[in-house]
SEMAR-549378 format. One line per 8 residues: number of its first residue (from 0); for each residue x, y negated, z negated of N, C-alpha, C. Coordinates in steps of 0.1 Angstrom, whole numbers, padded with zeros to 4 digits. Example, Ala and Ser with C-alpha at 12.3 -4.5 7.8 and 13.67 -1.06 7.14 Angstrom:
BEGIN
0	0132 0057 -0078 0123 0045 -0078 0132 0033 -0078 | 0128 0022 -0071 0137 0011 -0071 0129 0000 -0079
This chain:
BEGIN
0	0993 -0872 -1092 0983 -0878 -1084 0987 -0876 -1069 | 0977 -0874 -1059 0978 -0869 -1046 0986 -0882 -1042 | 0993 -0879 -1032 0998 -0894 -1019 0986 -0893 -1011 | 0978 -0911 -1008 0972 -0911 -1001 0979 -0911 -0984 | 0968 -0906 -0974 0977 -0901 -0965 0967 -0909 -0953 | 0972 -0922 -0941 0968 -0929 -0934 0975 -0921 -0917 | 0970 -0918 -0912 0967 -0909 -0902 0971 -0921 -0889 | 0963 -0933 -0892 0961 -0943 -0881 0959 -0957 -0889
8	0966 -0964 -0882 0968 -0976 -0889 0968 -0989 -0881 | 0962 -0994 -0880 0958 -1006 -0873 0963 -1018 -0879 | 0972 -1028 -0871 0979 -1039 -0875 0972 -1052 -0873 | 0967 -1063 -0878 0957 -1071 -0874 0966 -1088 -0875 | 0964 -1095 -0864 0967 -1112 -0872 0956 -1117 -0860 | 0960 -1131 -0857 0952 -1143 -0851 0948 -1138 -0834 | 0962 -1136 -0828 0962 -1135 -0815 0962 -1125 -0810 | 0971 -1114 -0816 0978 -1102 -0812 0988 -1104 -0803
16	0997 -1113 -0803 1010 -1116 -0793 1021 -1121 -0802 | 1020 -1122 -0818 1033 -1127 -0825 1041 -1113 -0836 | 1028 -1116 -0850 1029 -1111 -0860 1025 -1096 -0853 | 1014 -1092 -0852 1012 -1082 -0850 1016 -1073 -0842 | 1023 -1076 -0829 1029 -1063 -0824 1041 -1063 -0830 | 1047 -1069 -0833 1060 -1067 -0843 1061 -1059 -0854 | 1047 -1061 -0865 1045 -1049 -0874 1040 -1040 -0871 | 1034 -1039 -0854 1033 -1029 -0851 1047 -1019 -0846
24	1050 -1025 -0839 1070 -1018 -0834 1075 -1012 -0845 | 1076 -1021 -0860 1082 -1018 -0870 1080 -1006 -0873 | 1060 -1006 -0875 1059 -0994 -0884 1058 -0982 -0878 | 1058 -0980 -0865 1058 -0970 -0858 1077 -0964 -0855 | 1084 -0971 -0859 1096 -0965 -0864 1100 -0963 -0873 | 1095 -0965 -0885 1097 -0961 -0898 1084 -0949 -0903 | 1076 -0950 -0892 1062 -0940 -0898 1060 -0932 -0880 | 1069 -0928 -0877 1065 -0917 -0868 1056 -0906 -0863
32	1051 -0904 -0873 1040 -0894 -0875 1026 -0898 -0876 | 1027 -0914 -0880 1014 -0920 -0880 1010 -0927 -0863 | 1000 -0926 -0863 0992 -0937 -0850 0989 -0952 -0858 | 0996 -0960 -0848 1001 -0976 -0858 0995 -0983 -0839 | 0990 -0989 -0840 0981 -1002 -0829 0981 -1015 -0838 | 0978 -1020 -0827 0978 -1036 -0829 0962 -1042 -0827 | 0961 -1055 -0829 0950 -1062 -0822 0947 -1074 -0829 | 0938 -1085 -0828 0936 -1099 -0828 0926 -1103 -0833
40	0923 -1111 -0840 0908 -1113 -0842 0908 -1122 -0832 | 0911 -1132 -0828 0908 -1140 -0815 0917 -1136 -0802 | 0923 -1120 -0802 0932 -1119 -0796 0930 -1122 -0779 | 0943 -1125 -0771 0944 -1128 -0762 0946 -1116 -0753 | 0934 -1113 -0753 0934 -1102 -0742 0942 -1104 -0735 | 0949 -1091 -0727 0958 -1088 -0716 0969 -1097 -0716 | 0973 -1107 -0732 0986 -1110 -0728 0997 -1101 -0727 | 1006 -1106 -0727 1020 -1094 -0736 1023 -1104 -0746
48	1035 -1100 -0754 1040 -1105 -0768 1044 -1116 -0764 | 1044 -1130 -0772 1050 -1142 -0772 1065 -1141 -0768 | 1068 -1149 -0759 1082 -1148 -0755 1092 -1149 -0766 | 1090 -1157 -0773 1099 -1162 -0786 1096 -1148 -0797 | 1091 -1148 -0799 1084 -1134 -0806 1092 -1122 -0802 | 1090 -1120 -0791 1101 -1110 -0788 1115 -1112 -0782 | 1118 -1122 -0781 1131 -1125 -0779 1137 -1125 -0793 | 1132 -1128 -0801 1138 -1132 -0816 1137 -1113 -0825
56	1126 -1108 -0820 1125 -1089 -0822 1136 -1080 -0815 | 1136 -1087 -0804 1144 -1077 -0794 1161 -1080 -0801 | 1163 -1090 -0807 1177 -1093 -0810 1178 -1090 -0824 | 1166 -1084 -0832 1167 -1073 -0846 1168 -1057 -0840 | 1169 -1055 -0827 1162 -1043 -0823 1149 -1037 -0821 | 1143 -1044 -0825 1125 -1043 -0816 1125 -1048 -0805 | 1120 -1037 -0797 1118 -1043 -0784 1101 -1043 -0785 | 1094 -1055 -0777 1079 -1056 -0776 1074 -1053 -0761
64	1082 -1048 -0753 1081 -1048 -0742 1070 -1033 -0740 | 1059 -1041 -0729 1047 -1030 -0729 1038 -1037 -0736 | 1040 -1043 -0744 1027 -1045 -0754 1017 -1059 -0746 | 1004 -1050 -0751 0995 -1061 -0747 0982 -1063 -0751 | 0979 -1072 -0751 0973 -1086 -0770 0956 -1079 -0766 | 0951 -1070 -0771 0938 -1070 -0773 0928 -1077 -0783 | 0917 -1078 -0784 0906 -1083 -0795 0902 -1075 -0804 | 0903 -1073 -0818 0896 -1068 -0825 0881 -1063 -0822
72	0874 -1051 -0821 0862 -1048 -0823 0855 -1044 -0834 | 0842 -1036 -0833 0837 -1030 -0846 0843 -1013 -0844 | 0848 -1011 -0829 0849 -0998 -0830 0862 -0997 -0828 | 0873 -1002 -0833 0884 -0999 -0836 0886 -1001 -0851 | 0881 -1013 -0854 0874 -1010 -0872 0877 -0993 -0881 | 0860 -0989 -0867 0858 -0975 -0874 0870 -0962 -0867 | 0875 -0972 -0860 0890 -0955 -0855 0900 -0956 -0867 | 0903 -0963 -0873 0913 -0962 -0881 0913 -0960 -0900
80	0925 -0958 -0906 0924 -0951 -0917 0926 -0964 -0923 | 0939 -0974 -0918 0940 -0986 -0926 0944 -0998 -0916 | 0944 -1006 -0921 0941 -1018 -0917 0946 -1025 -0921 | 0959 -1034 -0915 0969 -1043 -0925 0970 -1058 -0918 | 0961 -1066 -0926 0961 -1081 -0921 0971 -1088 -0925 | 0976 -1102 -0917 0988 -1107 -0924 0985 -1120 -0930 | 0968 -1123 -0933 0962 -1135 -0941 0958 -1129 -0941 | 0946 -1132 -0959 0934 -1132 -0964 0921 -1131 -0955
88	0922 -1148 -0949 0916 -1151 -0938 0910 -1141 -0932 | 0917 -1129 -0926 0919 -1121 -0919 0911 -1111 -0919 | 0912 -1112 -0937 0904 -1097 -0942 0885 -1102 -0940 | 0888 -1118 -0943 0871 -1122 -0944 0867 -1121 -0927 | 0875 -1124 -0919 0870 -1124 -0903 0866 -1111 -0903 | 0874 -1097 -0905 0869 -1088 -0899 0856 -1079 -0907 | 0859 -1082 -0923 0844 -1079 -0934 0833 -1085 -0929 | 0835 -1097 -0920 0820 -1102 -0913 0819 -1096 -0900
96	0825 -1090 -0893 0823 -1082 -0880 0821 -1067 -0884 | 0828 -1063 -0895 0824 -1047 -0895 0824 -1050 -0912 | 0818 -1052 -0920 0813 -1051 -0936 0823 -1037 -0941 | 0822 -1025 -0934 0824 -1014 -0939 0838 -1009 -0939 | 0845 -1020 -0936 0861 -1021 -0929 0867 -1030 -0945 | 0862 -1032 -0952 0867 -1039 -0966 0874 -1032 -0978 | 0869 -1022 -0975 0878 -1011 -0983 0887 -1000 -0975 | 0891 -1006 -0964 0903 -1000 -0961 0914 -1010 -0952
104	0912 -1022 -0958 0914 -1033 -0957 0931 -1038 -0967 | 0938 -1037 -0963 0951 -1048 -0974 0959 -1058 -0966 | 0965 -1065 -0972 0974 -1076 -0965 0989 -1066 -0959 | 0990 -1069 -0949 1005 -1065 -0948 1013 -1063 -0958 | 1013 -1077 -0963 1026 -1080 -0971 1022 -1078 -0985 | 1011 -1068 -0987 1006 -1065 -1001 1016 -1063 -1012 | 1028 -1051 -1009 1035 -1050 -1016 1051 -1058 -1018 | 1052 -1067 -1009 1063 -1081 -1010 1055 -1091 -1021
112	1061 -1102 -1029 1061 -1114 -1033 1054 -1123 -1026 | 1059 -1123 -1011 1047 -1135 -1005 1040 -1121 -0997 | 1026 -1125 -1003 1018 -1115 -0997 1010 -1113 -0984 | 1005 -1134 -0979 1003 -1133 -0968 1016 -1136 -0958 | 1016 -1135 -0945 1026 -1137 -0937 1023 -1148 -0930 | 1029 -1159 -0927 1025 -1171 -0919 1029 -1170 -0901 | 1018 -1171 -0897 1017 -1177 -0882 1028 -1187 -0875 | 1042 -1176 -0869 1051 -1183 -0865 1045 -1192 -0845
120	1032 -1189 -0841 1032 -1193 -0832 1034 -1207 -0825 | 1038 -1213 -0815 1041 -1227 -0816 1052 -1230 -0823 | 1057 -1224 -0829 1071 -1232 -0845 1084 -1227 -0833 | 1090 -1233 -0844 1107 -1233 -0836 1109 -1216 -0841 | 1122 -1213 -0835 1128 -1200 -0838 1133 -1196 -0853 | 1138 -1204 -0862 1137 -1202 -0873 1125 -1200 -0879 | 1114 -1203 -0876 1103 -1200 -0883 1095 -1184 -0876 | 1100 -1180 -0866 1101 -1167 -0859 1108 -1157 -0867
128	1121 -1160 -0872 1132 -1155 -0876 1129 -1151 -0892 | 1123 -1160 -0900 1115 -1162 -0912 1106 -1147 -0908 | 1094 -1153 -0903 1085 -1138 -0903 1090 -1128 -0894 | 1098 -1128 -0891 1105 -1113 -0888 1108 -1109 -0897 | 1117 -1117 -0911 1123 -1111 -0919 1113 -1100 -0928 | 1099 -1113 -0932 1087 -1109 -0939 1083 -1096 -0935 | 1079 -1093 -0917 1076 -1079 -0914 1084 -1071 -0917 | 1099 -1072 -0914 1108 -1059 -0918 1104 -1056 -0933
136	1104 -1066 -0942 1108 -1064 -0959 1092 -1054 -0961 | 1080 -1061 -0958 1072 -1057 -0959 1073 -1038 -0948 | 1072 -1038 -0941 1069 -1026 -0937 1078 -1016 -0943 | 1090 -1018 -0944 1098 -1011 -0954 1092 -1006 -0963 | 1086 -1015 -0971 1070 -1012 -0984 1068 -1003 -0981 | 1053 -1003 -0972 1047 -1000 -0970 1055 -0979 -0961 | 1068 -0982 -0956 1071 -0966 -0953 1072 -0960 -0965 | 1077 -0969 -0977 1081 -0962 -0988 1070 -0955 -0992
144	1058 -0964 -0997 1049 -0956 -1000 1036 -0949 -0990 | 1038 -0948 -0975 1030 -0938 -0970 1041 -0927 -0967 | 1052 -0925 -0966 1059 -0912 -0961 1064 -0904 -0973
């Protein structure tokens, strides 16, 4: 059977300033050859990464520095090959803005045990430190099976 092969890959959660540039940093060092972005379904335009978020990355060795929190569109939908949400939720927000984005659609953490990843925003640093772990285990996955 062929390897399916994702060119560009778009990383999706709530804001675009916690989960998601984090799985973005990740998989763009473990998948170098792919084009890996971020973005929000209610994202916070022109932030940068949550302080705690990257304070708690930067001391795994991700640095988030540079990054800044855009909104999901319909036309970033159609730029990309896949699409990795970190809730369900996630998948039904953007199936109602672009329908044709459902089948190239999976959870981040598809191939981990816990499949969605929870929204460390607002929580203390242990619950930072928690889904940090979840992005690393999971994108690991996910290099295994696209490289």
């Amino acid at each position: 059977m062929a390897k399916l092969t994702f060119n560009a890959i778009l990383v999706i959660c709530t804001g675009n300033i916690c989960r998601s540039p984090i799985g973005e940093r990740l998989l763009r060092r473990l998948l170098p050859a792919a084009r890996v972005d971020s973005a929000g379904i209610c994202g916070l335009e022109g932030h940068g990464a949550d302080a705690q978020a990257a304070e708690v990355a930067a001391g795994k060795g991700t640095l988030l520095e540079g990054h800044v929190a855009r909104r999901l569109t319909p036309a970033m939908v159609r730029d990309y090959d896949l699409i990795l949400a970190m809730e369900l939720e996630h998948i039904e927000q953007v199936t109602a803005i672009a329908p044709e984005a459902r089948g190239k659609m999976m959870l981040f953490g598809h191939w981990t045990n816990r499949k969605e990843i929870p929204d460390p925003y607002r929580k203390n640093r242990d619950a930072f430190e928690h889904v940090y772990g979840l992005l690393e285990q999971a994108s690991h996955e996910w290099a295994k099976r696209l490289s």
